[in-house]
C-alpha positions as CSV (number, residue, x, y, z in Angstrom):
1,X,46.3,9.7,10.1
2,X,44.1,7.3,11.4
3,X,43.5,4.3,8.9
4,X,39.7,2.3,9.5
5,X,38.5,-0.5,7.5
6,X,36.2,-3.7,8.1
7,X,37.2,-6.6,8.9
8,X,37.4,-8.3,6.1
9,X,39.4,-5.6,4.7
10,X,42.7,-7.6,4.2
11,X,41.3,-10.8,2.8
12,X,40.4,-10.0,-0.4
13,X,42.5,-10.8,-3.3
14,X,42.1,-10.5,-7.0
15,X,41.2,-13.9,-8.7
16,X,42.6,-12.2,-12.1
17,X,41.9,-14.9,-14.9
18,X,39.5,-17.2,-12.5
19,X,37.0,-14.2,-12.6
20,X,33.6,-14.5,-14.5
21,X,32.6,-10.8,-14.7
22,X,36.0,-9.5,-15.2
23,X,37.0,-5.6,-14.5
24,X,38.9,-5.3,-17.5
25,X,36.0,-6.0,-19.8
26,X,33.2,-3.2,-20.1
27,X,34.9,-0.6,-18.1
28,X,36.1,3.1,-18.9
29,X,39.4,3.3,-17.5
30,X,41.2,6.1,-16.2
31,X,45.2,6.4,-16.0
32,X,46.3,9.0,-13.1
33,X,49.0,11.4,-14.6
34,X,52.3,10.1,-12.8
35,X,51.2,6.3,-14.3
36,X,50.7,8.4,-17.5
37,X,53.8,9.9,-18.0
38,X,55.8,6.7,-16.7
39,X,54.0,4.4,-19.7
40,X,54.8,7.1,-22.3
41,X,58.9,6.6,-20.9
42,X,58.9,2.7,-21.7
43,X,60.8,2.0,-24.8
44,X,60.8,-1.4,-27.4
45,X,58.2,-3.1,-28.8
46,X,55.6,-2.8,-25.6
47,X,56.4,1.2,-25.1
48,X,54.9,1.1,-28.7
49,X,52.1,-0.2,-27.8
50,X,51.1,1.5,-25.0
51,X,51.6,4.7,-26.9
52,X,49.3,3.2,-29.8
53,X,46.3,2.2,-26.9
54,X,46.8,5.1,-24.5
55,X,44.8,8.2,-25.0
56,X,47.0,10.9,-23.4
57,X,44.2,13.5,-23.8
58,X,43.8,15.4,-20.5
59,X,42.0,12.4,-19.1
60,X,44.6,9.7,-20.1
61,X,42.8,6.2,-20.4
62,X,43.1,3.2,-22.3
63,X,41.1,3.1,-25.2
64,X,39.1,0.1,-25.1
65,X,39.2,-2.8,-28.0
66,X,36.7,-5.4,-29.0
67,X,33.6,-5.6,-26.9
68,X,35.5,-3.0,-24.4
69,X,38.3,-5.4,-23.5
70,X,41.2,-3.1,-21.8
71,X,43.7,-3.9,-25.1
72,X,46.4,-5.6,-22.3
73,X,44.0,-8.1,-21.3
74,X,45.2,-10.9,-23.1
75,X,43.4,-13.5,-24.7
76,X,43.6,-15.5,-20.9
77,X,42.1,-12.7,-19.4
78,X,45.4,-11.8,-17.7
79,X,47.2,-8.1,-17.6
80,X,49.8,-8.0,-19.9
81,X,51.1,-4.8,-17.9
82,X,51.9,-7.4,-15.3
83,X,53.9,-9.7,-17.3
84,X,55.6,-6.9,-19.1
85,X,56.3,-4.6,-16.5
86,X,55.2,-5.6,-13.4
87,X,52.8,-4.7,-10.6
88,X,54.0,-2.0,-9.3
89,X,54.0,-0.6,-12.9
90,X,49.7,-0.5,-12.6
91,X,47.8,2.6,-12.9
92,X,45.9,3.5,-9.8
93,X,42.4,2.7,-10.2
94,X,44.1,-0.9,-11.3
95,X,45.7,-1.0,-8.3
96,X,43.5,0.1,-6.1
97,X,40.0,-1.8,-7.7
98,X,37.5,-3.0,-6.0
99,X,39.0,-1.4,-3.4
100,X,37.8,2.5,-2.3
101,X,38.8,5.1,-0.1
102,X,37.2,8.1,1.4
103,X,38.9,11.0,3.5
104,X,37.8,12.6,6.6
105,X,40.3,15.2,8.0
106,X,42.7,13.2,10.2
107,X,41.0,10.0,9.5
108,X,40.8,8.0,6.1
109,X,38.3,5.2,5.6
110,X,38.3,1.6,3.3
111,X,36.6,-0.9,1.9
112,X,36.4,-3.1,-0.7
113,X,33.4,-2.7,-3.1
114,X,30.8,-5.3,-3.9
115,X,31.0,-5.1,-7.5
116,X,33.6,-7.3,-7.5
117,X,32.6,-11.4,-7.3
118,X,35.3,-12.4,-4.8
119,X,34.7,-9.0,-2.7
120,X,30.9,-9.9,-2.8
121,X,31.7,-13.7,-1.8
122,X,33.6,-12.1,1.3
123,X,31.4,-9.4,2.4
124,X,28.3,-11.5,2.0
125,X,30.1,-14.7,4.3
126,X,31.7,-13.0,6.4
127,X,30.3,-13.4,10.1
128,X,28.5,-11.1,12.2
129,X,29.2,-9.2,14.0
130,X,30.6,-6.7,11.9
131,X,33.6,-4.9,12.9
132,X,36.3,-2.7,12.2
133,X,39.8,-2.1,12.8
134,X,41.8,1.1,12.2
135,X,45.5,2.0,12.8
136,X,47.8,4.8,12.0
137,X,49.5,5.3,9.1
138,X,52.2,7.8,7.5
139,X,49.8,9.9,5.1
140,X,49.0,13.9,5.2
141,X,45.8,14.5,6.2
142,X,42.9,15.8,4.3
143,X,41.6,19.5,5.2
144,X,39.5,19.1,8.5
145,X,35.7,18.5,8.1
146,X,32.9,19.3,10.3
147,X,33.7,18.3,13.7
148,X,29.8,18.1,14.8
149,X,28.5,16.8,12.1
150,X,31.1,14.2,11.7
151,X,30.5,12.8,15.0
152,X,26.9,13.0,15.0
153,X,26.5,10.5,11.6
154,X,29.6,8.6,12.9
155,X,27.6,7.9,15.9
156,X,24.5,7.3,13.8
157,X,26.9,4.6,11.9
158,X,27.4,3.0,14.8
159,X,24.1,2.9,16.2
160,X,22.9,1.0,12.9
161,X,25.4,-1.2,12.8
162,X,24.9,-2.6,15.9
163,X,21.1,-2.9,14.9
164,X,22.0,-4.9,12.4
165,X,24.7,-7.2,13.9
166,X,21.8,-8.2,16.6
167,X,20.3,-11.1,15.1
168,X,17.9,-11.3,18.0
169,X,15.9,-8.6,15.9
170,X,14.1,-9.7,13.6
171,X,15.7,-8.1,10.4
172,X,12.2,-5.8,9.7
173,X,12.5,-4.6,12.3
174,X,16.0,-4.1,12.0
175,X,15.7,-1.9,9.0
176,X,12.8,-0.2,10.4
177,X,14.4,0.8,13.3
178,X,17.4,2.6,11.9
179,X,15.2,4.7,9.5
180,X,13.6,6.2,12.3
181,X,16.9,6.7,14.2
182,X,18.2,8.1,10.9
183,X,14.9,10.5,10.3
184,X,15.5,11.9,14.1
185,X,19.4,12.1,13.7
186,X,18.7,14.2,10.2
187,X,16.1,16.6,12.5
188,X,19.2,16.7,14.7
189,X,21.5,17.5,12.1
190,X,19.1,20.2,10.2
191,X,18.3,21.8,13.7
192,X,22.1,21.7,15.3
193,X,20.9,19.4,18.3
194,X,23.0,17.1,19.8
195,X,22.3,13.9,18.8
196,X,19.6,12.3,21.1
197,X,19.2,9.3,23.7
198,X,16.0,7.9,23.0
199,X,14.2,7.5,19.7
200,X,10.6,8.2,19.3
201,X,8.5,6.1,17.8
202,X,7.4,6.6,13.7
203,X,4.1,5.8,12.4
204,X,5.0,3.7,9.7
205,X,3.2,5.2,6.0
206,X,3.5,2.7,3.0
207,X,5.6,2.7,0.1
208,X,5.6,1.3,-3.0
209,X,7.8,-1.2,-4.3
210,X,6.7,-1.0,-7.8
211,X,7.5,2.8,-8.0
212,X,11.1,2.4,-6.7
213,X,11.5,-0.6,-9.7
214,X,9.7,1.4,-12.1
215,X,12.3,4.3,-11.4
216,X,15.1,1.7,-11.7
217,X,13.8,1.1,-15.3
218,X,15.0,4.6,-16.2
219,X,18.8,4.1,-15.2
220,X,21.3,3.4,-17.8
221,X,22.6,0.1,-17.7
222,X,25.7,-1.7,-18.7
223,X,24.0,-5.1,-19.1
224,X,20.6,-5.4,-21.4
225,X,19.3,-8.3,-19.2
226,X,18.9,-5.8,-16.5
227,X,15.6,-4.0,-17.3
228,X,13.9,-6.8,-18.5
229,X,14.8,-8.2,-15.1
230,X,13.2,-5.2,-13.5
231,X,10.0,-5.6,-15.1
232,X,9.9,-9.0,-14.3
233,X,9.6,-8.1,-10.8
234,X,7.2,-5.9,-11.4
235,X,4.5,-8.2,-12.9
236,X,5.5,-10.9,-10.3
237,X,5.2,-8.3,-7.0
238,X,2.4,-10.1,-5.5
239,X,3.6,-13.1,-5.8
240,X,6.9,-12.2,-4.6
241,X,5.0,-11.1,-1.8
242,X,2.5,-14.2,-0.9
243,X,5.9,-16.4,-0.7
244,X,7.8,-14.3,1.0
245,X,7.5,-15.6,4.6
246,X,8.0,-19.6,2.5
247,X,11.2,-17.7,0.6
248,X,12.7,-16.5,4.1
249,X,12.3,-19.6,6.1
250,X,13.8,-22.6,3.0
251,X,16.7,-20.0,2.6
252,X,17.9,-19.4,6.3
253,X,21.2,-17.7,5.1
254,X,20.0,-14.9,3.2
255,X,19.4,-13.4,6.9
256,X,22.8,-13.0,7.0
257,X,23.3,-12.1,3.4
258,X,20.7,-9.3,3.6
259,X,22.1,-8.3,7.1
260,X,26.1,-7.8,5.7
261,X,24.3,-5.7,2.6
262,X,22.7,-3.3,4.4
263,X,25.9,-2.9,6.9
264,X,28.0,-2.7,3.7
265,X,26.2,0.2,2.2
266,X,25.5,2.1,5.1
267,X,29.5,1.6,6.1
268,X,30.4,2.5,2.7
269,X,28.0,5.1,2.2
270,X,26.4,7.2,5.3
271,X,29.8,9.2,6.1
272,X,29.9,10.4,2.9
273,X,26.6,12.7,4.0
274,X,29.1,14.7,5.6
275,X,30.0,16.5,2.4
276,X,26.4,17.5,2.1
277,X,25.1,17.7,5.5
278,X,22.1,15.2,4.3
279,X,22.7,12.1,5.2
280,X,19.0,10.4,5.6
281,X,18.7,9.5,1.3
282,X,21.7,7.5,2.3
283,X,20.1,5.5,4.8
284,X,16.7,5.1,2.8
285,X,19.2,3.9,-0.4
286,X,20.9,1.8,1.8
287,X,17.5,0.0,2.9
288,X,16.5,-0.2,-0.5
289,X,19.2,-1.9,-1.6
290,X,19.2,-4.6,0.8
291,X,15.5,-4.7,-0.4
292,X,15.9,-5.0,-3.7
293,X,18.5,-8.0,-3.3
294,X,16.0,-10.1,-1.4
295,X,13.2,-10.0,-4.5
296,X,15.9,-10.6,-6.8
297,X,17.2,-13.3,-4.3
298,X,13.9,-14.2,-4.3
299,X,12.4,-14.3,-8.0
300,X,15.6,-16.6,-8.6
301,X,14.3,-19.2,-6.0
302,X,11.0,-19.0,-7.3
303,X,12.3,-19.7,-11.0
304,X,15.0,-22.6,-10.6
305,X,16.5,-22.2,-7.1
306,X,19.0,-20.5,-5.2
307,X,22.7,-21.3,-4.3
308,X,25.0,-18.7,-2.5
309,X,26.6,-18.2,-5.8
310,X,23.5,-16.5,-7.1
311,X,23.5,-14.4,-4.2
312,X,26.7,-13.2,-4.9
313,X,26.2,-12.4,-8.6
314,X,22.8,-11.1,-8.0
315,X,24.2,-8.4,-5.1
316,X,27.6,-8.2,-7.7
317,X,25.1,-7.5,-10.5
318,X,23.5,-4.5,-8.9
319,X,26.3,-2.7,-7.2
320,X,28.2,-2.6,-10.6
321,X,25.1,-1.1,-12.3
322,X,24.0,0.8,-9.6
323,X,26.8,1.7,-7.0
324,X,29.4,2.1,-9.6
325,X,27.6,4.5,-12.2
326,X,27.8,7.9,-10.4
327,X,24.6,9.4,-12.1
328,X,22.8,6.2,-10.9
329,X,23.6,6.1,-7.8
330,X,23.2,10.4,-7.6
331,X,20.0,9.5,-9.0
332,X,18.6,6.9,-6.4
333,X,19.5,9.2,-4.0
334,X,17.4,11.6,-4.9
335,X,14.8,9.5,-5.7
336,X,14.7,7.2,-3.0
337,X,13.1,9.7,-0.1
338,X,10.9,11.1,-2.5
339,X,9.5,7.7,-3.8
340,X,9.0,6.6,-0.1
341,X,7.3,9.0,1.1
342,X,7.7,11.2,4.5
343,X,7.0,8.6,6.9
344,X,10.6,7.3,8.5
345,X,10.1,3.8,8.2
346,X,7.6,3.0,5.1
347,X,10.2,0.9,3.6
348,X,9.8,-1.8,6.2
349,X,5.7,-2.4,4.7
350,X,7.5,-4.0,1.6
351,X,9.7,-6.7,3.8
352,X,6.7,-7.4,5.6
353,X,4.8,-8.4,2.6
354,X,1.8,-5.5,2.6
């Protein structure tokens, strides 16, 4: 099987206590059945006490203390599995976290998610252009998807990722761009065409930025700061909007920073259409996303200033709340094309302040 990842893949590494916004802390946490059955087979004093914070329920997973602390995350914010038993001893979404996998027949994909703090710090400083690297590795492979289809969005991938790796475009018209290539490649998809050589051009519609926060209101949230915030944007829109062009030129690297969010969410996310054949509401939440952390990005300059370390909690912030609650991020997808509209690229009216 063939094994592809970014880049950056292989530099991440858990800061365990050093972590602000740690994964232990707020989290449901699932334990796969082989970890399961191994915790239940420790003996002494620590066997006791997984078996007392272990539900082994046909869903085994921790049951959660004190303001949702993981009951081994001791009181210096380290794993107590780890001390006691060791690494390898980890349950696999412990293991594995913030990393993610996806399987497509004879090739399996990886990543490591944004809604980790050091993850974000790497993904948003890490250099353009993006890349990625793949090798083989010893693993079955997963029952074979569809071939045409498969190529056609991989292709699509591709085609948007080196959009957005040009930083000779101005990012606008970056992100305009690949919506229309994404609107015709969906028409190719729907239609069984091959995928085509030249794109036409889109009239652009308008869209309103107000009605894709306004949706946003109605998610559930983990933190209770993050409505508020959401509204907050909403009263300050036009303002957001007159300093935009002042916001963009005092704050030079968020060009990068918006440029590796919308290449991490359309790596992460576009293949994924495969399963459903629709692919396009990825794209359009992928914009949106990179749109939404440049007015937060923003409304933080505007208020007191912004450092790279907001940037990264801001762009943590969301993908934990949005990215990493299923029915949130089900739900944006099926929002997002309706709330923008039919024209391909109406998204790109809100980066260009109209």
């Amino acid at each position: 099987m063939i094994f592809r990842t970014p880049f950056y893949y292989d530099k991440f590494r858990c800061i365990a206590d050093k972590c602000k916004d740690n994964c232990c802390i707020g989290w449901e946490i699932d334990i796969d059945d082989t970890t399961a059955q191994k915790y239940r087979k420790v003996t002494g004093n620590f066997g006791k006490r997984l078996i007392e914070n272990i539900d082994f329920s046909e869903h085994p997973c921790f049951i959660l203390g004190e303001n949702e602390r993981c009951p081994f995350l001791n009181d210096r914010n380290l794993c107590d599995i780890i001390t006691e038993l060791g690494e390898n001893c980890l349950c696999q979404i412990c293991d594995d976290h913030p990393r993610y996998y996806e399987w497509f027949g004879n090739v399996k994909e990886g990543g490591i998610g944004m809604c980790c703090e050091s993850a974000a710090e790497i993904i948003l400083n890490s250099p353009l252009p993006f890349t990625c690297t793949e090798f083989h590795i010893d693993e079955e492979n997963s029952p074979p998807c569809d071939e045409y289809l498969y190529n056609l969005i991989f292709n699509l991938r591709e085609r948007i990722i080196n959009i957005l790796n040009d930083e000779n475009i101005q990012l606008s018209s970056a992100l305009s761009h690949i919506i229309e290539i994404a609107a015709v490649y969906q028409d190719c998809a729907d239609n069984n065409r091959p995928e085509p050589d030249t794109i036409p051009e889109i009239t652009a519609g308008t869209a309103d930025i107000e009605s894709i926060l306004r949706f946003m209101t109605t998610l559930e949230y983990i933190s209770e700061r993050r409505i508020p915030i959401l509204l907050q944007a909403i009263e300050r829109i036009d303002e957001l909007r007159l300093k935009k062009e002042t916001f963009v030129s005092e704050n030079y690297f968020t060009d990068q920073y918006l440029r590796n969010t919308a290449i991490y969410y359309i790596w992460r996310h576009l293949m994924k259409g495969i399963f459903e054949g629709e692919f396009y509401s990825r794209v359009i939440f992928s914009v949106t996303s990179t749109i939404i952390a440049m007015l937060l990005w923003e409304m933080k300059w505007i208020d007191s200033g912004l450092s790279a370390a907001d940037c990264i909690e801001i762009a943590k912030d969301y993908s934990k709340e949005i990215e990493y609650n299923e029915d949130n991020t089900d739900a944006m997808l099926n929002a997002a094309y309706e709330i923008c509209g039919m024209q391909a690229d109406s998204l790109i009216d809100i980066l260009k302040g109209r």
